[in-house]
C-alpha positions in Angstrom: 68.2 83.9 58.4 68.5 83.6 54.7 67.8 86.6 52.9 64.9 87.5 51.2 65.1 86.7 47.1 64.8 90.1 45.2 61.5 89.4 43.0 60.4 91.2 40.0 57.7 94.0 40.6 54.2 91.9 40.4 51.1 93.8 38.8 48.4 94.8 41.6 46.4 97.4 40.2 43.3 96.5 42.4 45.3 95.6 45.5 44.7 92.1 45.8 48.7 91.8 46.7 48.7 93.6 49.1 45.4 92.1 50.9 47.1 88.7 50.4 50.3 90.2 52.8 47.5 91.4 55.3 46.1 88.4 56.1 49.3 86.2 55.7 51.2 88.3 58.2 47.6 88.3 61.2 47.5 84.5 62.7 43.9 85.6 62.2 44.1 83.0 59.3 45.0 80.1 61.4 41.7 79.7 63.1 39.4 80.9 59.8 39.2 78.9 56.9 38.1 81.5 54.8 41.6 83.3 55.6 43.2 79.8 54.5 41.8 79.3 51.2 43.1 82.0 48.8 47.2 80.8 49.8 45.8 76.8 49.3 43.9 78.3 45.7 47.5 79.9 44.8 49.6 76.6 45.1 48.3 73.6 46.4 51.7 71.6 46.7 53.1 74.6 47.8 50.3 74.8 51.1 51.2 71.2 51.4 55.0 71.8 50.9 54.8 74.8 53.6 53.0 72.7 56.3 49.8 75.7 55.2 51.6 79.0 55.5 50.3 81.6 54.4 53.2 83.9 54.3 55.2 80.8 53.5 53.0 80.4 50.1 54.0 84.2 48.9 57.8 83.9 49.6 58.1 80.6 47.3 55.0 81.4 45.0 56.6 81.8 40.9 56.1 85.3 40.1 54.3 84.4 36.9 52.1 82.0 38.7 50.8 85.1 41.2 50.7 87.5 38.5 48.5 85.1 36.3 46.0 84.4 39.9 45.8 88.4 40.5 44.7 88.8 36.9 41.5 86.3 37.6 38.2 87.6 38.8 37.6 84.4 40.7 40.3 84.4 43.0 40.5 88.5 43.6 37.3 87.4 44.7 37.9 85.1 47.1 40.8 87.6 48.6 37.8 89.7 49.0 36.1 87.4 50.6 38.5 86.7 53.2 39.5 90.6 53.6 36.1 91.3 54.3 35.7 88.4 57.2 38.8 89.5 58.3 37.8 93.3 58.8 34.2 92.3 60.2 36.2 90.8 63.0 37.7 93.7 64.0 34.7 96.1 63.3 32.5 94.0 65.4 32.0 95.0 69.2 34.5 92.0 71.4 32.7 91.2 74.8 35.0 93.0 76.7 34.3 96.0 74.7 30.7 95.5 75.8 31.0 94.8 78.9 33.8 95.7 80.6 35.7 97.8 78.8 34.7 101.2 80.5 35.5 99.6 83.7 38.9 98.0 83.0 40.5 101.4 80.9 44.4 101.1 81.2 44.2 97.1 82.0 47.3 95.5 80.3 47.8 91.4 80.5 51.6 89.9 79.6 51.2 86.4 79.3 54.6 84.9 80.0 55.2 81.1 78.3 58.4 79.3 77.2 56.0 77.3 74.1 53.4 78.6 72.2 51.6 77.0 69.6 49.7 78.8 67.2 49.9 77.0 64.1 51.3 73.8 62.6 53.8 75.8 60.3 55.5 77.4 63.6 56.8 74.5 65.5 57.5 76.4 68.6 55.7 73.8 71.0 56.4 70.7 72.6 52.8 69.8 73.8 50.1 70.4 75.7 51.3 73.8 77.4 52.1 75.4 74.3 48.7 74.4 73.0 47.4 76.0 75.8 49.2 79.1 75.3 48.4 79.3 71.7 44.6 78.7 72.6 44.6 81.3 75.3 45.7 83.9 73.0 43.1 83.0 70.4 40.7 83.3 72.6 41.7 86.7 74.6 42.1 87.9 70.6 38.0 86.7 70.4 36.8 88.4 73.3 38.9 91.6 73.1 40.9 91.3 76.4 43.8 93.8 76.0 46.8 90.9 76.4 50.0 90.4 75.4 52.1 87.5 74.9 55.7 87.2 75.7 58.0 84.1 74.7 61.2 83.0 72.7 62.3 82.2 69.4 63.6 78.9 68.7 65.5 78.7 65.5 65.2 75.1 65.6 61.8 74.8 67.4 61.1 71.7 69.3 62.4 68.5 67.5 61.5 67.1 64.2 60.8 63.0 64.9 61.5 60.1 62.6 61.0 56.5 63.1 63.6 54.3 61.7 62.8 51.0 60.5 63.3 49.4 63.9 60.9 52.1 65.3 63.5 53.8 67.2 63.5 57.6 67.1 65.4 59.6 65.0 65.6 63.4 66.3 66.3 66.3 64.0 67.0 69.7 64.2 66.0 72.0 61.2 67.0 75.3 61.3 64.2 77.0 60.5 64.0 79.9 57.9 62.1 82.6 59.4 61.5 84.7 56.5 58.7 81.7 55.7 57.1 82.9 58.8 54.3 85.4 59.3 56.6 87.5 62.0 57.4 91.4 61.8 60.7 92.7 63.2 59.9 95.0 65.4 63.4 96.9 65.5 63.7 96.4 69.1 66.6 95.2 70.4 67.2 94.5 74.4 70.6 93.5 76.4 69.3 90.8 79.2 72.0 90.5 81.9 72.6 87.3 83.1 75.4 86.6 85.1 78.3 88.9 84.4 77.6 90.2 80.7 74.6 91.0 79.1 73.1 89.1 76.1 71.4 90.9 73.2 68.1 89.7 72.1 66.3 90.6 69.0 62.2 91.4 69.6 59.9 90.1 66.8 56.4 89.6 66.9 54.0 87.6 65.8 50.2 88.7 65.0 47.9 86.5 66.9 44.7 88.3 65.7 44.3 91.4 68.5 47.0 90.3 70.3 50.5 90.6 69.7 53.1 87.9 70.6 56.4 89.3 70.9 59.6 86.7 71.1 63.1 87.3 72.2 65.7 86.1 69.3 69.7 85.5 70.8 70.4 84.0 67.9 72.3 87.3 66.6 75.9 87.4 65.1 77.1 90.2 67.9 76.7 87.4 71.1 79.0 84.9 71.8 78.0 81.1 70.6 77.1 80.1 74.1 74.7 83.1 74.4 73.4 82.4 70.7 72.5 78.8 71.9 69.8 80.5 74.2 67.1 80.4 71.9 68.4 77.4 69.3 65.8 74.7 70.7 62.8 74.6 73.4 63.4 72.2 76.4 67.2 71.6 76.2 68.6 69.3 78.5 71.6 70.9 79.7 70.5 72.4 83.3 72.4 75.8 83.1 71.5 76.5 79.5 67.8 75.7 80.3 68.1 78.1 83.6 69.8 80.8 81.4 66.7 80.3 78.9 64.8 81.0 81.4 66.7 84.0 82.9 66.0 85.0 79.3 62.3 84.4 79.2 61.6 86.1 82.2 64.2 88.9 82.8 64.6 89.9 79.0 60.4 89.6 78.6 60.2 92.7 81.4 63.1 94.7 79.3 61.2 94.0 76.1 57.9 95.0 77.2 59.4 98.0 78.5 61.2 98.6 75.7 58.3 98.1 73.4 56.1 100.6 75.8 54.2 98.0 76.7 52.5 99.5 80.4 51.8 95.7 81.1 49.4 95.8 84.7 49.0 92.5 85.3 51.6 89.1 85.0 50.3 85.9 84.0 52.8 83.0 84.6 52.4 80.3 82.5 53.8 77.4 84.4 57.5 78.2 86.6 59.3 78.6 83.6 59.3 82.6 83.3 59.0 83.1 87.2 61.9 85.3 86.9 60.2 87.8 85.7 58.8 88.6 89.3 62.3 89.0 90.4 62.9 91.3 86.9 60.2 93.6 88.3 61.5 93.4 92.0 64.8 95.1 91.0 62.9 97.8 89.4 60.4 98.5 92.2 63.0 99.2 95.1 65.3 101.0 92.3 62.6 103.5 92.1 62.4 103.8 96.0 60.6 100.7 97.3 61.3 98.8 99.8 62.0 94.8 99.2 59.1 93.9 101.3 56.7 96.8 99.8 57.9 95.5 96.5 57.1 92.1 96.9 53.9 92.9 98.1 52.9 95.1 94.7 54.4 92.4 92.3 52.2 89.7 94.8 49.2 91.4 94.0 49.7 91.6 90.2 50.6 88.1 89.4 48.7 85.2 87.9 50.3 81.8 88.0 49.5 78.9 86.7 51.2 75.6 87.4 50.5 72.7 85.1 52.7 69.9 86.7 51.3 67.3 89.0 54.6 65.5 88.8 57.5 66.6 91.1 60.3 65.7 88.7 58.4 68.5 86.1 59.2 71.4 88.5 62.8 72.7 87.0 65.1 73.1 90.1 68.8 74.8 89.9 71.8 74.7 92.4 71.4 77.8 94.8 75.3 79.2 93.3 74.1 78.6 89.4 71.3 80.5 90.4 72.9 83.5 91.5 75.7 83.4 89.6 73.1 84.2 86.6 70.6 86.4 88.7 73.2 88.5 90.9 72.6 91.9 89.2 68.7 92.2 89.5 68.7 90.1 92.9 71.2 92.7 94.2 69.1 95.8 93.0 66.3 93.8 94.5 68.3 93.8 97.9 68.8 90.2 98.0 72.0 88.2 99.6 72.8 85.4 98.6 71.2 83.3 101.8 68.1 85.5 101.4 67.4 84.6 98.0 68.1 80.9 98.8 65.4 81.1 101.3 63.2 82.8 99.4 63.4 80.0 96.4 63.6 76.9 98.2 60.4 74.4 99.0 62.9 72.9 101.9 63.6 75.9 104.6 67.5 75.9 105.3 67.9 73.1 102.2 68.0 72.0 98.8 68.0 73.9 95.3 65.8 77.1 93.7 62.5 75.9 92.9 61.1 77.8 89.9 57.5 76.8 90.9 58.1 77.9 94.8 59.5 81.2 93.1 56.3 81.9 90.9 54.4 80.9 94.1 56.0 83.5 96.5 56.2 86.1 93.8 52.0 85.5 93.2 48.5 86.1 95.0 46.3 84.1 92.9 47.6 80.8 92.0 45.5 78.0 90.1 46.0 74.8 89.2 44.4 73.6 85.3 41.4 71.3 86.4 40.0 70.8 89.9 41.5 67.8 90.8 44.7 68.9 89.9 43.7 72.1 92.3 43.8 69.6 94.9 46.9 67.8 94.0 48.8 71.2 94.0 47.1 72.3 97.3 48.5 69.2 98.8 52.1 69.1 96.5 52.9 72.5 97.8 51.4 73.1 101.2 54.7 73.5 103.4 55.8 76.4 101.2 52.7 78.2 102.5 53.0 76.8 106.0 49.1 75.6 105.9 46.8 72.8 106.5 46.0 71.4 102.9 42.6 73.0 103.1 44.3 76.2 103.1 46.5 75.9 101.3 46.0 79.3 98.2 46.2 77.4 95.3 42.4 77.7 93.1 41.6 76.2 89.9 41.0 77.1 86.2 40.2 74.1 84.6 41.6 74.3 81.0 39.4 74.2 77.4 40.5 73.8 74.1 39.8 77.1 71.3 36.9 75.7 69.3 37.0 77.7 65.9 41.2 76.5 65.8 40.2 72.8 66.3 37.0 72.4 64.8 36.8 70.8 61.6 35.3 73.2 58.4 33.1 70.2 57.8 32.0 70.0 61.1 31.8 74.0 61.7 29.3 73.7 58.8 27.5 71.0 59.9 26.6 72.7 63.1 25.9 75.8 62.0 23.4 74.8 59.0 21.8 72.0 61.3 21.2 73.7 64.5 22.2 77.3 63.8 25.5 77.3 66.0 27.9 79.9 65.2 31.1 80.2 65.8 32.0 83.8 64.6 31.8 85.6 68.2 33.4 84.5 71.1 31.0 84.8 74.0 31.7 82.9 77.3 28.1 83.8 78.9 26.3 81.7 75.8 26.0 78.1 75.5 25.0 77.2 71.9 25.7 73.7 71.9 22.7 72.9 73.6 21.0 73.1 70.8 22.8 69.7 68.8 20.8 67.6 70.8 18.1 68.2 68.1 20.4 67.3 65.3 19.1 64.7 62.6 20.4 61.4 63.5 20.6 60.0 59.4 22.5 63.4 59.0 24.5 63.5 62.1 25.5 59.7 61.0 26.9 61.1 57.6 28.9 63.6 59.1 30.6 61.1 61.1 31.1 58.8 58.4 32.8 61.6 56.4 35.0 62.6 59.3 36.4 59.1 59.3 36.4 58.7 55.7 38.8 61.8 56.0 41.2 60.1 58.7 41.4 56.8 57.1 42.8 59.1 53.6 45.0 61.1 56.2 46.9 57.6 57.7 46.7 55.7 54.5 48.6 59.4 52.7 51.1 58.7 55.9 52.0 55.5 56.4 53.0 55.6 52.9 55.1 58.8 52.9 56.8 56.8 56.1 57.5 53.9 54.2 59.3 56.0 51.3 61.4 57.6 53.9 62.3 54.5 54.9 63.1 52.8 51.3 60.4 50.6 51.3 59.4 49.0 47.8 56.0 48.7 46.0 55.0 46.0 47.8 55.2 47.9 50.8 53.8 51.0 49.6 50.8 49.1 48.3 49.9 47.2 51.6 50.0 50.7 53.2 47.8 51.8 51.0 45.3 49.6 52.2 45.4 50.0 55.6 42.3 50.9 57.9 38.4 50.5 57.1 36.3 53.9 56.8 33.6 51.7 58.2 35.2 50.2 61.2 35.2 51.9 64.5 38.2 54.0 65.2 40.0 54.7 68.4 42.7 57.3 68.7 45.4 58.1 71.0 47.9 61.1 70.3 49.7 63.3 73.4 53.4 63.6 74.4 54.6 60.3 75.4 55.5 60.8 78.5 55.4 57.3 80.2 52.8 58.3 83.0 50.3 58.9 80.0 50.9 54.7 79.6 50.4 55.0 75.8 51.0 51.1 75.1 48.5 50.2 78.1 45.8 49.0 75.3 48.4 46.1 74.7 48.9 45.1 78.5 47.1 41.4 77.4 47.8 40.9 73.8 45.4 38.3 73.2 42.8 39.8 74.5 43.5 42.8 72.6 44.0 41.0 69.5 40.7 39.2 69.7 38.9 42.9 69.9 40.8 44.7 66.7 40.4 41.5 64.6 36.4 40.7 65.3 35.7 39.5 61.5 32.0 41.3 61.8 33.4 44.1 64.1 36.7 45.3 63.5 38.1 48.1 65.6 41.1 50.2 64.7 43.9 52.4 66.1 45.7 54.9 65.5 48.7 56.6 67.7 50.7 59.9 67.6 53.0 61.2 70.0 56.6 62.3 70.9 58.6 62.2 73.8 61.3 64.6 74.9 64.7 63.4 73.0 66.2 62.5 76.0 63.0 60.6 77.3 64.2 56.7 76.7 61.0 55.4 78.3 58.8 57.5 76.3 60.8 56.8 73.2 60.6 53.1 74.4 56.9 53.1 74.5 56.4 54.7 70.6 58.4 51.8 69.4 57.0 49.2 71.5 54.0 50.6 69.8 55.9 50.6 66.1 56.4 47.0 66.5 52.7 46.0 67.4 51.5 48.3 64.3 54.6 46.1 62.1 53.2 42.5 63.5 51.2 40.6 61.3 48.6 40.0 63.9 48.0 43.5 64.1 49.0 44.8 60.6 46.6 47.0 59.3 44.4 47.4 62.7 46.8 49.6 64.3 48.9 52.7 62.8 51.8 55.1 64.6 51.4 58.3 62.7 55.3 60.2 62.7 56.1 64.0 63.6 53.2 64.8 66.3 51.5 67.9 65.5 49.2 70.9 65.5 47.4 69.0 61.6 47.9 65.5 63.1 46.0 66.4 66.2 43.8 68.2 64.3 43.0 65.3 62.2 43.1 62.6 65.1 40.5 64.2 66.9 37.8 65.2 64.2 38.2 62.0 62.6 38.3 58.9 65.7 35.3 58.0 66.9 36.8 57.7 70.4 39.6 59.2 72.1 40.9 57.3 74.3 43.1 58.1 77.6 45.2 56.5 80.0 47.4 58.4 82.7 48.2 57.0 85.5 45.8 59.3 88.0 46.4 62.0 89.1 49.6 62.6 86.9 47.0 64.3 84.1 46.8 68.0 84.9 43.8 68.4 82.8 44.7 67.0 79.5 43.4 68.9 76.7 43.1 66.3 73.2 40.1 64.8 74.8 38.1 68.2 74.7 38.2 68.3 70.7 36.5 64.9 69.6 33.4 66.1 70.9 33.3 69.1 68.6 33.3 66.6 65.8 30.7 63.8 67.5 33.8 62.0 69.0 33.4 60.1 72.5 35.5 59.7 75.4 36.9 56.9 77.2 39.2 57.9 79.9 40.9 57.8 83.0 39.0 59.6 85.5 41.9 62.4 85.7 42.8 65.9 84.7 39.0 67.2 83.4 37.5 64.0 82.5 35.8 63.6 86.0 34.3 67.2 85.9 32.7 66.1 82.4 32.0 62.4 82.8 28.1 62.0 84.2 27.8 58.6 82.8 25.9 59.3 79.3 28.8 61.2 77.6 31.5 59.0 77.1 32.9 56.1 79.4 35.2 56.1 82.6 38.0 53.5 82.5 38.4 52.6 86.4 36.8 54.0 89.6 39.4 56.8 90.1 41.1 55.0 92.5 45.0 55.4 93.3 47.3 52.8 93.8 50.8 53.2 94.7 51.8 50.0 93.2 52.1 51.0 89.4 51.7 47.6 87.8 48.7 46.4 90.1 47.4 49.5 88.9 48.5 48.5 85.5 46.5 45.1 85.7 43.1 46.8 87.2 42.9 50.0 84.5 43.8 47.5 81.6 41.0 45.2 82.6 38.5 47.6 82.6 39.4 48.6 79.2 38.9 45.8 77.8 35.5 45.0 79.6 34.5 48.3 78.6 35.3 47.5 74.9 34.0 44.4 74.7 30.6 45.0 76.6 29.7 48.5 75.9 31.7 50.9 73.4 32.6 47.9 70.7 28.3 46.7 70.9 27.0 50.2 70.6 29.1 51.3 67.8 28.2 48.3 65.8 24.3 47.6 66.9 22.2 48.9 64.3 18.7 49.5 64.3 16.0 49.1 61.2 17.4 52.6 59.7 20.7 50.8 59.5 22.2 53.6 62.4 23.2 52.7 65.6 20.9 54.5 67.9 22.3 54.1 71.2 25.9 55.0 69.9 24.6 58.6 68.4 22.6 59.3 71.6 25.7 59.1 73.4 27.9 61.0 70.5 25.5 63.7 70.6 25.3 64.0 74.6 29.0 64.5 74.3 28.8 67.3 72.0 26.1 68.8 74.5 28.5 68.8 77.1 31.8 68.8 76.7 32.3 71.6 74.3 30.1 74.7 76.2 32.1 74.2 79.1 35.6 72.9 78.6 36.5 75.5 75.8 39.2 78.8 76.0 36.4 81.4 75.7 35.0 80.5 79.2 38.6 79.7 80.3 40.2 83.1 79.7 37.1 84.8 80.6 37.5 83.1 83.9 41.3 84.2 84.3 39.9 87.7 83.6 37.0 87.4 86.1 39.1 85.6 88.9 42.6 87.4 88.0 43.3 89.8 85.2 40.5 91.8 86.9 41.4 91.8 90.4 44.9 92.0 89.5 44.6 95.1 87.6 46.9 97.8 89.8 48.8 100.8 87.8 52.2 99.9 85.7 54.4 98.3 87.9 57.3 98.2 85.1 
């Protein structure tokens, strides 16, 4: 980390400094605008420059320059303003306070999760699970539930992409300067054994509004290169590094809470990844006197896990010998042999490797998939570990939501709230507010929409051009970019991790026919795609240039964009601004899928594969099912039959409806069916009812004494 720059001492006689460094360091900011706009007031290219960090701002910011802004009334003001909303939050009574707080005194949640994302200026996510993560803590912050999160650092974060002019990927690795980032050293260091040494990891912590996130940091000049490596980058490819991340993640999290004094009385695994942990906390069970069995038992009882892969190749598996060779000092305290802890992490009695998912699953009593189809895949994915019939097979569901005040748009936030009275400022699960923009004005509703695209449009246009400078493009160039996409013209989008079973170049499977819809000369559609696959994913990489070269042929040009560097703004952007999302997998490799719950919030429709969540939502007014949630073991047939009904769908029903228009000049039946899909999708499929129903199903239930 480079050090901090020694600054000249900055005149604050009312204090307005010092409330600045307040709301920078809370993640508070990152789901309240208000929080936002004094570091955007103090430097716009600066927020830009800093992908909007607060804390990044005041590190760069000229001394002179935040001198000058504390001297003026206006913007002490709007520090105010934002120090006031911030303490309100606080001060005001959380639902658990008020209704289950005297029940649940001493109740203590760690939330284990190799990604989280909590804000584009962090890039410690790959996708969709970190998203979750990030959301869950939001929300658990908005409703008071005392929880924890526990993760690692990643000096280099995930991967930065870059198309090349042949729309190949470029991957990059920035080493990231923390000392831009809202975290707070904690001073606590821990030594994580794994194998036959012990690697030191530093504890930081980032501020996620009432709950802290504390990450391990290896990265420290005392380990050995190999050990510092740990926590350079998330997902790395190498299969003992990844398992000694993981020995890190799950191992070193129990250590740090401990260290910390963190009486943690419930474990919540987020996916297989920290599913050491359990055996962390075995070790220290029978070295206070338990038995292995007894210990087992109490760790059973106070472990939440949640697997999020429907596809076998996702579940990380290690050789039984790499395993122990990095495990053999807690699995020996444990009381484990070698051939006992095979057994105990295989899926195969008497064969194959450690299963992280089978160990998460032995090592917890309430297990849940993230939809309920994907309940049912799991139930019948793991049902020989459990020994069961399908039907009984353990495994519930908690279908995942998205964390409404992070991905709403301020526009849109407004709109609600001055046109039907919905606010946003309180988390509570047991409310459904949304029931209430059924009544919105259609002229105004209309406008809002409008706007929202108007905004995307600016976004891709602002782009396309910065990735045509990267790539030396001349004026020409630049110019036609400038032009691209219509703010009148319907506009799909498509943006996830391209992972080939999400099939993001299935829109082109008949090119013709495609071409024939985008090009209409009375009504256009448009498309715009983000996404990244995992560096060493060819296919996925494969399928964003496949896409790169429809956007790049003159048959296309200017109908269809691929928007660079996936992210926390992008998909924030994407999904206010599209009028529909639309969604692909091949069923049932969609867990639950998460991008398609945030259009809505913004008057967005879907049209989906009936997988993941979309067939708990769907009721035939709200959007529009692609298929008839059949499965077909031949991938292409399947190919052929979802492609088809695509395209019907376009051409018959969502390309008419947008583009009929009544005597008021709106199209009626379009905004009947935007505004049934903010009536239902947001009140259910949103973090606030989600985490609320961990608490009620888990956390709750869960809640024994300290176990470690």
């Amino acid at each position: 980390m480079s050090p901090r720059r020694n600054k000249p001492r900055i005149s604050d006689p009312f204090g307005t400094l010092e409330s600045l460094r307040a709301i920078a360091y809370d993640c508070w900011f990152s789901w309240n605008e208000i929080g936002q706009r004094p570091f955007s007031t103090l430097s716009p290219v600066l927020w830009e420059a800093t992908k909007h960090s607060p804390a990044g701002v005041l590190e760069e910011i000229d001394p002179a320059v935040l001198e000058a802004k504390l001297a003026d009334e206006g913007f002490r003001r709007l520090v105010a303003d934002a120090a006031d909303a911030r303490r309100a939050y606080y001060e005001t009574a959380s639902w658990f306070e008020e209704k289950h707080g005297a029940d649940c005194e001493g109740l203590r949640i760690a939330y284990f999760s190799s990604e989280f994302a909590i804000h584009e200026s962090m890039q410690q996510y790959a996708g969709g699970l970190g998203v979750l993560a990030g959301d869950h803590l939001k929300s658990a912050s908005d409703l008071g539930i005392p929880l924890v999160g526990v993760g690692l650092l990643y000096r280099q974060g995930y991967y930065l992409q870059e198309l090349r002019g042949d729309g190949s990927t470029r991957v990059l690795h920035p080493n990231y300067d923390f000392s831009r980032w809202p975290i707070i050293d904690t001073r606590v260091f821990i030594d994580c054994p794994i194998g036959g040494k012990s690697v030191r990891a530093k504890v930081w912590k980032l501020q996620v509004g009432r709950v802290p996130l504390y990450l391990l940091d290896a990265d420290l000049p005392e380990n050995r290169r190999r050990d510092r490596m740990l926590t350079q980058a998330l997902y790395q490819g190498d299969p003992e590094l990844r398992l000694r991340q993981q020995v890190l993640l799950g191992v070193g999290g129990v250590l740090a809470l401990a260290k910390l004094k963190e009486k943690a009385t419930v474990f919540h695994l987020n996916e297989g990844h920290a599913a050491f942990a359990g055996l962390k906390r075995l070790s220290i069970l029978v070295s206070r006197g338990m038995s292995l069995d007894e210990a087992v038992q109490r760790v059973r009882q106070s472990t939440v896990f949640t697997t999020h892969t429907p596809v076998p190749a996702g579940h990380d598996r290690y050789d039984t010998e790499l395993c122990w060779k990095a495990l053999r000092r807690p699995l020996r305290t444990a009381g484990f042999t070698p051939e006992s802890f095979s057994e105990f992490g295989r899926e195969h009695p008497g064969d194959g490797p450690i299963c992280m998912t089978v160990l998460a699953l032995r090592l917890a009593e309430r297990v849940n998939g993230v939809s309920k189809l994907h309940g049912r895949v799991s139930r019948e994915m793991w049902s020989e570990v459990f020994g069961r019939p399908v039907d009984d097979v353990p495994i519930g569901s908690v279908t995942n939501g998205v964390h409404v005040p992070t991905w709403i748009a301020p526009e849109a936030r407004s709109f609600w709230r001055r046109s039907v009275g919905i606010d946003l400022s309180r988390a509570d699960p047991d409310s459904n507010p949304w029931a209430a923009a059924a009544n919105v004005s259609h002229p105004e509703f209309w406008a809002m929409r409008r706007a929202m695209r108007h905004r995307l449009v600016e976004f891709v246009r602002a782009r396309l051009r910065r990735q045509a400078m990267a790539r030396g493009e001349g004026p020409l160039e630049l110019m036609c970019v400038g032009e691209v996409f219509s703010s009148d013209a319907l506009t799909i989008g498509f943006a996830r991790r391209f992972a080939t079973y999400k099939r993001a170049p299935l829109i082109f499977h008949d090119v013709e026919r495609i071409l024939r819809i985008l090009t209409a000369k009375d009504r256009p559609v448009q498309v715009v795609f983000a996404g990244k696959a995992h560096p060493k994913d060819m296919g996925g990489q494969e399928f964003a240039q496949m896409i790169w070269r429809f956007s790049h042929d003159a048959g296309f040009q200017g109908r269809v964009a691929l928007i660079e560097e996936y992210d926390m703004e992008v998909g924030r952007m994407l999904t206010s601004g599209c009028d529909v999302w639309l969604n692909n997998p091949l069923r049932p490799y969609e867990a639950s899928g998460t991008s398609g719950m945030k259009p809505p919030l913004h008057g967005g429709i879907n049209l989906s594969i009936l997988d993941g969540w979309w067939p708990e939502s769907y009721d035939g007014t709200n959007g529009w099912a692609i298929g008839d949630g059949s499965e077909s073991p031949d991938g292409e047939a399947q190919n052929r039959k979802d492609a088809a009904s695509l395209y019907q769908l376009l051409e018959q029903e969502v390309v008419p409806e947008f583009y009929d228009r009544g005597a008021d000049g709106l199209p009626g039946r379009w905004i009947r069916r935007a505004l049934r899909s903010v009536v239902t999708v947001p009140a259910e499929f949103n973090t606030d009812r989600m985490v609320a129903e961990y608490f009620l199903k888990g956390y709750q239930p869960a809640g024994v004494p300290a176990l470690a």
